[in-house]
Backbone as CSV, one residue per row, in Angstrom:
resi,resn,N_x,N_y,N_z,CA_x,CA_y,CA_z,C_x,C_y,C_z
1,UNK,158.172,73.097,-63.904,159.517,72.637,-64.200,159.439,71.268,-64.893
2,UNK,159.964,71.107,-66.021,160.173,70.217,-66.555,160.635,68.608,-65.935
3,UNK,160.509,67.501,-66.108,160.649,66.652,-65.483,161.974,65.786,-66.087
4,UNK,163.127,65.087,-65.458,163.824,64.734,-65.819,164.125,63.493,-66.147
5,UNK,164.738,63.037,-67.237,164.856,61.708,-67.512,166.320,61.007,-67.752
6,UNK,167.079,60.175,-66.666,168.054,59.495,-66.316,168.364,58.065,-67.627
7,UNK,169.125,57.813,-68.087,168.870,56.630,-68.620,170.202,56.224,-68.240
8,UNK,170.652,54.636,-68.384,171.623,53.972,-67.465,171.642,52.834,-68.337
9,UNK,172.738,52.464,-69.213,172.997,51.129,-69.812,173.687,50.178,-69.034
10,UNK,174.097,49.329,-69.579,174.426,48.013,-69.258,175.685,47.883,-69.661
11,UNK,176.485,46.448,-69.146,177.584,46.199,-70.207,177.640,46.548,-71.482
12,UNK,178.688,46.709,-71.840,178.460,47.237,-73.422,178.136,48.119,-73.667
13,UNK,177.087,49.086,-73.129,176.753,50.561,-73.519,174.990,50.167,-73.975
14,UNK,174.195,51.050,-75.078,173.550,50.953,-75.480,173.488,51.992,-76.408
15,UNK,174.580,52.267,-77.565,174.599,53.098,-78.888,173.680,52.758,-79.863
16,UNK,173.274,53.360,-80.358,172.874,53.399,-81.647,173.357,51.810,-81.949
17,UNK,172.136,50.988,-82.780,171.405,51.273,-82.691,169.786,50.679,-81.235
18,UNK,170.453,50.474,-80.254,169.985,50.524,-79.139,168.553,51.223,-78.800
19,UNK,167.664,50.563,-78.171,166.312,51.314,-77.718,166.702,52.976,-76.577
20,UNK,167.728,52.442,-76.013,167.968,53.776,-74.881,168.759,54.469,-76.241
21,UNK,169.509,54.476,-76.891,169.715,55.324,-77.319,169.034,56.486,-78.291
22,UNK,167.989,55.100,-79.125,167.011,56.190,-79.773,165.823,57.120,-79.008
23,UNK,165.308,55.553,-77.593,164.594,56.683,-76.826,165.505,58.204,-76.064
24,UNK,166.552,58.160,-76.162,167.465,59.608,-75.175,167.025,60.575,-76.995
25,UNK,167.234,60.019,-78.123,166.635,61.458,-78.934,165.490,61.529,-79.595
26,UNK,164.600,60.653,-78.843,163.215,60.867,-78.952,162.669,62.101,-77.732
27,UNK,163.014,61.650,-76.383,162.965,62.655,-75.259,163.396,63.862,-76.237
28,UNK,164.733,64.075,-76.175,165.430,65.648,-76.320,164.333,66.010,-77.529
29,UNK,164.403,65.246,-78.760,163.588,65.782,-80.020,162.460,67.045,-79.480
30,UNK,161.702,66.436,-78.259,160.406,66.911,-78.107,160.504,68.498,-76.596
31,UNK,162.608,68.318,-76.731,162.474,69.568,-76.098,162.832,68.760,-74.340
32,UNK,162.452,67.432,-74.408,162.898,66.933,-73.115,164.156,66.890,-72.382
33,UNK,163.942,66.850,-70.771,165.477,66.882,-69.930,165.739,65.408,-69.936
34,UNK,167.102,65.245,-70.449,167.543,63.836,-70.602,169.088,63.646,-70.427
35,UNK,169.289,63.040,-69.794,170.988,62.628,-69.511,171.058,61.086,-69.552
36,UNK,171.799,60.759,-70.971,172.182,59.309,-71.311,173.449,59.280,-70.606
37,UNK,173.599,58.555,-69.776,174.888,58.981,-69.120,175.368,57.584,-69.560
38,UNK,177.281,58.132,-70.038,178.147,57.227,-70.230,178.827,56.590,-69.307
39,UNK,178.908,55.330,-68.606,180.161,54.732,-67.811,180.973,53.977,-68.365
40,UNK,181.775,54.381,-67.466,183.968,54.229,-67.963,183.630,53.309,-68.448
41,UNK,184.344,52.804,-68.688,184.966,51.301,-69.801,183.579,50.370,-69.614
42,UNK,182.715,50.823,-70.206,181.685,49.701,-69.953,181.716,48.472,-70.830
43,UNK,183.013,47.725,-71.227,182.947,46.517,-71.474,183.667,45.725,-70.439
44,UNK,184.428,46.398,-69.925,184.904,45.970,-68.264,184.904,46.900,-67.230
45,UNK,183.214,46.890,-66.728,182.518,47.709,-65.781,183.433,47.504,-64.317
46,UNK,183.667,48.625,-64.157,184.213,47.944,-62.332,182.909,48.654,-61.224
47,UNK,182.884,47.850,-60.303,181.373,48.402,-59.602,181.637,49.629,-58.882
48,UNK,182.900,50.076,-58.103,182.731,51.164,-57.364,182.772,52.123,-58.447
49,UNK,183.633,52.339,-59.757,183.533,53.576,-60.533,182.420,53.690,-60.835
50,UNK,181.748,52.538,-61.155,180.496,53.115,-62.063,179.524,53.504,-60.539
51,UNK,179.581,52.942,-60.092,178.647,53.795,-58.496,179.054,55.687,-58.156
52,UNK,180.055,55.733,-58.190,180.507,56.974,-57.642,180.028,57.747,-59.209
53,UNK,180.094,57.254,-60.301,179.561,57.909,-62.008,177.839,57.815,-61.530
54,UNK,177.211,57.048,-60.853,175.691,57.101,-60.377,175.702,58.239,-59.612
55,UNK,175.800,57.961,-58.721,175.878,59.031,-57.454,176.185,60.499,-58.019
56,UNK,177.312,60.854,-58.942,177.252,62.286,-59.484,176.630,62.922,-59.948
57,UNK,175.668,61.676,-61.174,174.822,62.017,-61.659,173.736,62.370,-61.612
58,UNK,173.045,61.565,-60.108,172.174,61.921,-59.115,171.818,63.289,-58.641
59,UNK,173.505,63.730,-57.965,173.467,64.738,-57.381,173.826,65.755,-58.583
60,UNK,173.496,65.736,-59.450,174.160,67.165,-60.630,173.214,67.332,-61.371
61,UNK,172.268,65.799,-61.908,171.258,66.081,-62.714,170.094,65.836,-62.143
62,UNK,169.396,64.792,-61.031,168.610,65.161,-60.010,167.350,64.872,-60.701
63,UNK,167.180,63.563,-61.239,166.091,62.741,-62.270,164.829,62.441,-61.404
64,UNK,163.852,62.823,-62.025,162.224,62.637,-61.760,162.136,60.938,-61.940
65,UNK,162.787,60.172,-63.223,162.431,59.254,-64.113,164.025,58.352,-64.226
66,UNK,164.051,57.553,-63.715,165.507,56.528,-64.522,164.784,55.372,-64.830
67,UNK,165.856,55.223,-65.634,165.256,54.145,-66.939,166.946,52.737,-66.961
68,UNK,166.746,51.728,-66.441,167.596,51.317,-66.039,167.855,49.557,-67.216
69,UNK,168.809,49.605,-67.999,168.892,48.421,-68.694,169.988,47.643,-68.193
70,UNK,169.748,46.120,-68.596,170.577,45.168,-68.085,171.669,45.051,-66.633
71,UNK,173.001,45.454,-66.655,173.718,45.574,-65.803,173.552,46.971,-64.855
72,UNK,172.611,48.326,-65.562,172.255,49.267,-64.688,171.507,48.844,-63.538
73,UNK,170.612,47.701,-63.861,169.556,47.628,-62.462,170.521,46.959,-61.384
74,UNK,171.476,45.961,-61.813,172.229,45.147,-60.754,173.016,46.810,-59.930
75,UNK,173.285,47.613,-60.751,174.205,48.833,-60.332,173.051,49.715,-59.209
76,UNK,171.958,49.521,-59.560,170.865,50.492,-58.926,170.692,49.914,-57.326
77,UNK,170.674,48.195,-57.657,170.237,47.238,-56.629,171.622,47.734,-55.387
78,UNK,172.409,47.593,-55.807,173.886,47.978,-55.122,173.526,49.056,-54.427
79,UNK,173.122,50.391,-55.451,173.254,51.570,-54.473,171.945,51.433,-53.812
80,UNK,170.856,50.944,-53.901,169.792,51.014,-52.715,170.009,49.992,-51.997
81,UNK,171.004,49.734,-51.690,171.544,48.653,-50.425,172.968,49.355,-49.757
82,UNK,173.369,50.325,-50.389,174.542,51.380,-49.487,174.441,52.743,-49.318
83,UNK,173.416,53.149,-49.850,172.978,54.451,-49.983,171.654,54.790,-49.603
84,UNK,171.468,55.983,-49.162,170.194,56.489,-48.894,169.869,57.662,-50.157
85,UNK,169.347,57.537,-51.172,169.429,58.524,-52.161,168.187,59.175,-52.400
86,UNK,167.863,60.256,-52.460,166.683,60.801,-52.949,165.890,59.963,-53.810
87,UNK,164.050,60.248,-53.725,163.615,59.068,-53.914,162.715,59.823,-55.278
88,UNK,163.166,58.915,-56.248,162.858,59.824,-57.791,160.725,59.431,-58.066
89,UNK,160.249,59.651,-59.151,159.019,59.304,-59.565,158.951,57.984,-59.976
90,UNK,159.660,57.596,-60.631,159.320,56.613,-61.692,160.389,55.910,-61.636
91,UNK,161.244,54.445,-61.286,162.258,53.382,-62.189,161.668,52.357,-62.816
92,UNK,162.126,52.079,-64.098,162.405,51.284,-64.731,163.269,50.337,-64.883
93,UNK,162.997,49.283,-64.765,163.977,48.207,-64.755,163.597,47.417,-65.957
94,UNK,164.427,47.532,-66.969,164.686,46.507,-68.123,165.682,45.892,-68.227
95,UNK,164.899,44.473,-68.404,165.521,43.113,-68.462,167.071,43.174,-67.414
96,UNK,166.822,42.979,-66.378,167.665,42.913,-64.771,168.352,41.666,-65.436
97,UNK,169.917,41.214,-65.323,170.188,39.848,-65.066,169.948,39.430,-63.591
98,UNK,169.896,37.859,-63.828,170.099,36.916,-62.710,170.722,37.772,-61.567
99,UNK,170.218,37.418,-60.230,171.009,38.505,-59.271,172.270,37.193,-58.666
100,UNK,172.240,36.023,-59.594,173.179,35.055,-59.391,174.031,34.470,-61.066
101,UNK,174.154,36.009,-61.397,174.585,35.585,-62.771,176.326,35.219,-62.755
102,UNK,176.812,34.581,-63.880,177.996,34.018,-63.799,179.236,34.657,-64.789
103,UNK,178.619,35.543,-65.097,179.579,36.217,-66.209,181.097,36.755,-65.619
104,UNK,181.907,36.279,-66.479,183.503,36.485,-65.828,183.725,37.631,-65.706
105,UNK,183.544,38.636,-66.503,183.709,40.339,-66.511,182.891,40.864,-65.413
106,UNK,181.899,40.432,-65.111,180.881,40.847,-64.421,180.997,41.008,-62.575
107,UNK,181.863,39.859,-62.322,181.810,39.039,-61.275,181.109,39.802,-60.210
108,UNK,182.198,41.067,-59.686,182.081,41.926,-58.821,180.544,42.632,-58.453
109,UNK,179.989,42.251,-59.454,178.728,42.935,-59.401,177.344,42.364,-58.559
110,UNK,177.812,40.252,-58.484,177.147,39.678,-58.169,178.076,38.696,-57.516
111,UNK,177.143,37.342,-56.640,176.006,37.765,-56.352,175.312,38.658,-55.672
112,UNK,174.261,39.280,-55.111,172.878,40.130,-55.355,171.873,39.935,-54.621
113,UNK,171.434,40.509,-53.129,170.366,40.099,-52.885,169.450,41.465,-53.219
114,UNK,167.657,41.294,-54.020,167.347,42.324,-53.874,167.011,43.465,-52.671
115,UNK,166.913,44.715,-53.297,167.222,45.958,-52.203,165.491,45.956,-51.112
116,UNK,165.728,46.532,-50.552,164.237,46.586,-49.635,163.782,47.861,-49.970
117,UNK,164.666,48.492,-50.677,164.135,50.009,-50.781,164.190,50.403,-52.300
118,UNK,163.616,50.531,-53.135,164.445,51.007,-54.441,164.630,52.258,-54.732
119,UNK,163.844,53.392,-53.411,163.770,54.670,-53.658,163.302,55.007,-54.850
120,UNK,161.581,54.636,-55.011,161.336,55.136,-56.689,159.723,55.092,-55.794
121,UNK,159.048,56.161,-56.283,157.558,55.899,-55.686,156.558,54.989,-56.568
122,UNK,157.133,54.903,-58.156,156.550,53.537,-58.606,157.862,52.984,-59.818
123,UNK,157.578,51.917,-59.657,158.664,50.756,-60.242,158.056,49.707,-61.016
124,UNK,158.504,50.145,-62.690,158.150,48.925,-63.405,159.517,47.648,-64.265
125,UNK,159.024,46.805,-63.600,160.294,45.429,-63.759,159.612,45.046,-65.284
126,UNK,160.477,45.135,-66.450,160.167,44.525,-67.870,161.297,43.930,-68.203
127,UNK,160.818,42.115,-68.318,161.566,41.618,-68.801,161.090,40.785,-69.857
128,UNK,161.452,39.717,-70.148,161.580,38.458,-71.466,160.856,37.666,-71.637
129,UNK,160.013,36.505,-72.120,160.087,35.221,-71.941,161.239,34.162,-72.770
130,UNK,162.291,34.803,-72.770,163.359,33.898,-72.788,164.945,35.431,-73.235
131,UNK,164.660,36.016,-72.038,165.888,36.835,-72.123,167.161,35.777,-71.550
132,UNK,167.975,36.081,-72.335,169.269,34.640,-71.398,169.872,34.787,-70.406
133,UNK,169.621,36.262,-69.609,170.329,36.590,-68.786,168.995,36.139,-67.208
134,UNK,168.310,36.134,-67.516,167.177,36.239,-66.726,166.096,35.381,-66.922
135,UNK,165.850,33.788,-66.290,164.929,32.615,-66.312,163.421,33.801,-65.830
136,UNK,162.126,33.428,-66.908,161.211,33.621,-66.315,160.719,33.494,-65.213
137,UNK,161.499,32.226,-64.077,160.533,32.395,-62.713,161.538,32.947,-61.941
138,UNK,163.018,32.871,-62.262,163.893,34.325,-61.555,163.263,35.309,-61.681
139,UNK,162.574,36.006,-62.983,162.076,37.481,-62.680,160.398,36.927,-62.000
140,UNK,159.857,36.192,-61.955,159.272,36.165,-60.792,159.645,36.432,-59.674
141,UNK,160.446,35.561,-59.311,160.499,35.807,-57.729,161.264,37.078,-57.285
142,UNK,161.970,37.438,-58.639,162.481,39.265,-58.737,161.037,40.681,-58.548
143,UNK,160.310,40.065,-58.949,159.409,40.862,-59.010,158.264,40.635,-57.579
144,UNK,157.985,39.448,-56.877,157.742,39.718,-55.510,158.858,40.218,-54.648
145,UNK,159.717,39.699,-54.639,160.757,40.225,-53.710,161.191,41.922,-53.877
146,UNK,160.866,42.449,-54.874,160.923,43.817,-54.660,159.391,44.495,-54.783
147,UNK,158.301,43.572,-54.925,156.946,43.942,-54.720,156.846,44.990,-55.823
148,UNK,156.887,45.034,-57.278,156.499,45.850,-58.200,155.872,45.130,-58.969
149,UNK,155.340,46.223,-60.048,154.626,45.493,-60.882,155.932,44.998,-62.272
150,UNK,155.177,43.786,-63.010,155.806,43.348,-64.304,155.331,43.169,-65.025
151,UNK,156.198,43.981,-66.517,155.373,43.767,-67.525,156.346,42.548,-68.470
152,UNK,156.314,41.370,-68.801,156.946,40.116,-69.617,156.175,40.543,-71.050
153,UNK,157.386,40.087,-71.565,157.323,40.865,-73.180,157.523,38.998,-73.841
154,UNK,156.639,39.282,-74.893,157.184,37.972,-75.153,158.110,37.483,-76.871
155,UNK,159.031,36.662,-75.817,160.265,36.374,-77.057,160.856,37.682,-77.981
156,UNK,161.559,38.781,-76.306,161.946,39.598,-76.659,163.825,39.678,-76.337
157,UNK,164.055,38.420,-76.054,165.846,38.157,-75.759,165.885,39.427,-74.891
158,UNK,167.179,39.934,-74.308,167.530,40.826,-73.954,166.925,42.464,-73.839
159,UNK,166.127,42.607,-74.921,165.514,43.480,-74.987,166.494,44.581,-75.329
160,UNK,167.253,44.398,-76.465,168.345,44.974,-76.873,168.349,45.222,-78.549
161,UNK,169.678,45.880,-79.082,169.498,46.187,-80.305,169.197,44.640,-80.964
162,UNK,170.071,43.560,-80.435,170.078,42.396,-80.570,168.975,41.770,-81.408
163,UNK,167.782,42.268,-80.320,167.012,40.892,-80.109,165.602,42.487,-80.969
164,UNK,166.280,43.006,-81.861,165.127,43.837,-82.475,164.515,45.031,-81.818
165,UNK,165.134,45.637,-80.571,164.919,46.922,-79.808,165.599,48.108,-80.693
166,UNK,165.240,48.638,-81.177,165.588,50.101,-81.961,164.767,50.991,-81.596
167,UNK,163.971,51.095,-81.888,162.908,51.913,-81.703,162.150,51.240,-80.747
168,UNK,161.507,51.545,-80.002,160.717,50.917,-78.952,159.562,51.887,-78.436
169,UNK,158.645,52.337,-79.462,157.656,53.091,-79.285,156.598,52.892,-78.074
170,UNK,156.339,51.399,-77.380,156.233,51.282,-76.564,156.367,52.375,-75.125
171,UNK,157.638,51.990,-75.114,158.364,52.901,-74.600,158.588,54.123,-74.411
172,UNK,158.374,54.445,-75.416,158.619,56.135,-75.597,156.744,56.552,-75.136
173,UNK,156.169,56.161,-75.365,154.572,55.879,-75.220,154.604,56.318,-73.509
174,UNK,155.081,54.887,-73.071,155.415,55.202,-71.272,155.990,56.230,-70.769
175,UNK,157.033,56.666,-71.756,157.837,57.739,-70.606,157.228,59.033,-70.938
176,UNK,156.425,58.913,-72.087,155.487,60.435,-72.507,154.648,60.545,-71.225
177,UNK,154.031,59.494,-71.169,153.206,59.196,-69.972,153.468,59.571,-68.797
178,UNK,154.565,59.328,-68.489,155.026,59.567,-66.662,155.621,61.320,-66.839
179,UNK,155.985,61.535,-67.869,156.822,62.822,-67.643,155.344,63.914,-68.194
180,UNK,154.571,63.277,-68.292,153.450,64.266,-68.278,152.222,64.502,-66.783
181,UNK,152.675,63.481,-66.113,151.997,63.222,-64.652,152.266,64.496,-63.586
């Protein structure tokens, strides 16, 4: 059985021309299970909709692999601190904000302590050396406190269409990788 792949944006979305979006038709291209899943108004995210839009998706599409950008990981951190959810292969966490970030739209989301559980049997934290949402020794101490490994990209901002993420062969490299395990 084929292995499944979850992807989860952030504020704002991640369209075209976005790394999750080209990696969701790099997956399908090659025949892969992939659900880019959309949440409601994601320029003014509210936390319980987009949780109960997690949780469906969980239970309907039932992912080997999530792949989690910006405001998804703060959304992930949430549900492995109220939920007990089936525990997938593989998360990804790209570029997490501050779990004490200050953004006005955002509020509800934070602050954030990290989860003790992330329900993933391995977990890779990739972030910046100067993403703005996230100080390099915050994702330090992000990355002991949930005890995974990190990979720091350097002078990659956000790790967004922004900051030169389109294609992110990298990437697509990794998830060939895990969905072939």
């Amino acid at each position: 059985m084929a292995k499944k792949v979850l992807l989860l944006h952030g504020w704002g979305g991640s369209d075209f021309p976005h790394w999750q979006s080209w990696l969701a038709g790099e997956i399908a291209k090659e025949y892969g299970c992939v659900n880019f899943l959309k949440f409601s108004n994601f320029d003014a995210p509210k936390l319980d909709i987009w949780m109960k839009e997690l949780l469906t998706a969980l239970d309907d599409f039932r992912p080997d692999i999530v792949i989690c950008h910006s405001l998804a990981n703060t959304l992930w951190f949430h549900l492995c601190h109220k939920k007990s959810i089936k525990k997938i292969e593989k998360l990804y966490l790209v570029t997490p904000p501050s779990l004490t970030c200050k953004v006005e739209e955002l509020e509800e989301f934070f602050p954030l302590t990290p989860p003790l559980n992330l329900y993933a049997k391995d977990t890779l934290l990739i972030t910046s050396t100067n993403d703005p949402y996230l100080s390099v020794d915050e994702a330090q101490n992000l990355q002991q406190s949930l005890h995974v490994t990190m990979k720091v990209l350097e002078n990659a901002g956000h790790i967004n269409a922004d900051s030169g993420y389109g294609e992110w062969k990298w990437m697509l490299k990794e998830v060939q990788s895990a969905l072939a395990l």
